[in-house]
C-alpha positions as CSV (number, residue, x, y, z in Angstrom):
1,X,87.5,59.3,138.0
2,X,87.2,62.7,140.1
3,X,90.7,63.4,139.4
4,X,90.3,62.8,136.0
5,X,87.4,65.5,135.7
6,X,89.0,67.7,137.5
7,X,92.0,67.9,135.2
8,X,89.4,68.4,132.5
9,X,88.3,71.3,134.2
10,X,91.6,72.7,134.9
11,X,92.5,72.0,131.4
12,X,89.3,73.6,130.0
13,X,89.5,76.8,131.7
14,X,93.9,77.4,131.0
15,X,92.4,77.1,127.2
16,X,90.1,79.9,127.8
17,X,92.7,82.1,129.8
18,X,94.7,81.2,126.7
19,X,92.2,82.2,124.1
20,X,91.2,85.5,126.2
21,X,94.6,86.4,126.8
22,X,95.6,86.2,123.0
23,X,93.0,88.2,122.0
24,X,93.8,90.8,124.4
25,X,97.3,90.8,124.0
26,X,97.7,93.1,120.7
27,X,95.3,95.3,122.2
28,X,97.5,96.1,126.0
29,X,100.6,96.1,123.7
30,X,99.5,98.7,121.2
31,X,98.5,100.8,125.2
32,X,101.4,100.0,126.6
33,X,103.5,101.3,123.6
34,X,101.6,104.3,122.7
35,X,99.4,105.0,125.7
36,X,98.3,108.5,124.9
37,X,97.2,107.2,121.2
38,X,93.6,105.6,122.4
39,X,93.1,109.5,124.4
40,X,93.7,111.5,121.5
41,X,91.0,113.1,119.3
42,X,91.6,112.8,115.8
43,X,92.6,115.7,113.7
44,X,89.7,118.5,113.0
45,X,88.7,118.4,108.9
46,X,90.3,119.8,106.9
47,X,89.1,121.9,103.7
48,X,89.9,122.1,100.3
49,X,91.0,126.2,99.6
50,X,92.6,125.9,95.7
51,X,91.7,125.1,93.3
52,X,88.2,126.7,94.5
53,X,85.3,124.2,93.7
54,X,84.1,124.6,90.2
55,X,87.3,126.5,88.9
56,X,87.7,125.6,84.9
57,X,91.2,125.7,82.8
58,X,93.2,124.2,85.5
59,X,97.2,123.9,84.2
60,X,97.8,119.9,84.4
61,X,100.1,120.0,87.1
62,X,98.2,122.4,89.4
63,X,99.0,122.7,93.4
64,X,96.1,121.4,95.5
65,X,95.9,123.4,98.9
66,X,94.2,122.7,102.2
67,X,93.2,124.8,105.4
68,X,95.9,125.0,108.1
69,X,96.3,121.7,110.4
70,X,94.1,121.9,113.8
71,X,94.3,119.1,116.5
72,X,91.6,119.9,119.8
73,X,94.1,117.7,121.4
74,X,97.8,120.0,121.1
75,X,99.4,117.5,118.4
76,X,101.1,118.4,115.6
77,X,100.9,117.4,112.2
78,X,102.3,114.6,110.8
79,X,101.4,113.6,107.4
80,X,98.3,114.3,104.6
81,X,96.8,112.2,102.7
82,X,95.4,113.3,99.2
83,X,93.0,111.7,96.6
84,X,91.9,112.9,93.1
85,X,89.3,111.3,91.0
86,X,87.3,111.6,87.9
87,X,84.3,109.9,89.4
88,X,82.5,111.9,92.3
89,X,82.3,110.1,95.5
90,X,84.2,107.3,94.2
91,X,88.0,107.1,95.5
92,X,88.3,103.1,94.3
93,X,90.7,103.7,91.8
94,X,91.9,107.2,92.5
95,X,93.9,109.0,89.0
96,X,96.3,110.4,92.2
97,X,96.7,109.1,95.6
98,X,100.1,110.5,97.7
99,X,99.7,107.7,100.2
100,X,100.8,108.9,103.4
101,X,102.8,112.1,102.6
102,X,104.9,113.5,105.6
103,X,105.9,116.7,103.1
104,X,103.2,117.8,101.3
105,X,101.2,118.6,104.6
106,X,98.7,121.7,103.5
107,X,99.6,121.9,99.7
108,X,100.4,119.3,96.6
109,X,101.7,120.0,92.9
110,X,99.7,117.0,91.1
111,X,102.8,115.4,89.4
112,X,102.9,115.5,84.9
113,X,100.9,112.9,83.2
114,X,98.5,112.2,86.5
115,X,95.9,114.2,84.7
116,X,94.1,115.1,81.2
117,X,93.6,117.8,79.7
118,X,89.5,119.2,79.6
119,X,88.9,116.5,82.3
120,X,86.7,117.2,85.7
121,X,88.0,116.4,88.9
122,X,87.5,115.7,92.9
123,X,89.7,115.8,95.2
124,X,89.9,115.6,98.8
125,X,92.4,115.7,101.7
126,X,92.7,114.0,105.2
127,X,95.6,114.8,107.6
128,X,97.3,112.2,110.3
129,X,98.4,114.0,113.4
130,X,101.3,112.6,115.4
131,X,99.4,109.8,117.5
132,X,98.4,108.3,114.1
133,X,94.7,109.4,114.1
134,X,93.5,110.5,111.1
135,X,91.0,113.9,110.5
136,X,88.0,112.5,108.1
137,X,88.1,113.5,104.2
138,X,87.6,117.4,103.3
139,X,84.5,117.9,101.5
140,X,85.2,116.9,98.2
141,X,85.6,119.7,95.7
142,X,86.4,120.1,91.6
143,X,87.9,121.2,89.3
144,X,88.4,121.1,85.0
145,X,91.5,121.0,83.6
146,X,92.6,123.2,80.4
147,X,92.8,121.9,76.5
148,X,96.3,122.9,74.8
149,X,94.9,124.1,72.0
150,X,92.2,123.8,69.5
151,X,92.7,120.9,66.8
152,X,94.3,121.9,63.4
């Protein structure tokens, strides 16, 4: 009977070295493999420079720039992310979303047909250094795009 409970026991506590040690695994891999990437600071914020906040008769396909990349840390810049939106706040359904760009680091042309004419937008930028941490959002800024013409 003894030996039974013992190998209960035994059995019992290689399950919980079990469960503990498979929860812990991803996280000493993901060290192991990047090891300076839990040290690093993420990226500082960037800020939205054109268009300027408020700026009216915006071409439809205008270039969005952002402040230089600056990492505390030494790393170097690695890709941007960047969002419009007709709603403020509210990047749910984003009109344009670059995903993670690795060319369009401090500056974007908004590609034809992503945007109306006489429309307000926001916008707002993050940048990714090269550890993978990411800055938080610019301050979101807008902007109104142009009408064509006046109707006949």
């Amino acid at each position: 009977m003894k030996r039974n409970r013992n190998l209960c026991e035994l059995f019992a506590a290689t399950v919980i070295w079990v469960l503990i040690i498979g929860m812990l695994a991803p996280i000493v891999a993901t060290s192991l493999m990047n090891p300076s990437a839990s040290l690093a600071a993420a990226p500082n914020q960037p800020t939205n420079l054109a268009p300027a906040d408020g700026t009216t008769d915006v071409s439809l396909t205008p270039t969005l720039e952002a402040s230089a990349f600056s990492d505390g840390d030494g790393n170097t810049h690695y890709a941007s992310q960047w969002q419009i939106t007709t709603t403020p706040g509210d990047y749910g359904s984003p009109v344009f979303d670059s995903g993670l760009d690795k060319s369009s680091l401090t500056s974007i042309t908004v590609p034809a047909g992503a945007l109306s004419e006489n429309t307000t937008y926001y916008w707002h930028v993050r940048y990714q250094d090269s550890y993978g941490n990411w800055s938080s959002y610019s301050a979101e800024t807008s902007f109104t795009t142009a009408t064509s013409g006046a109707p006949d």
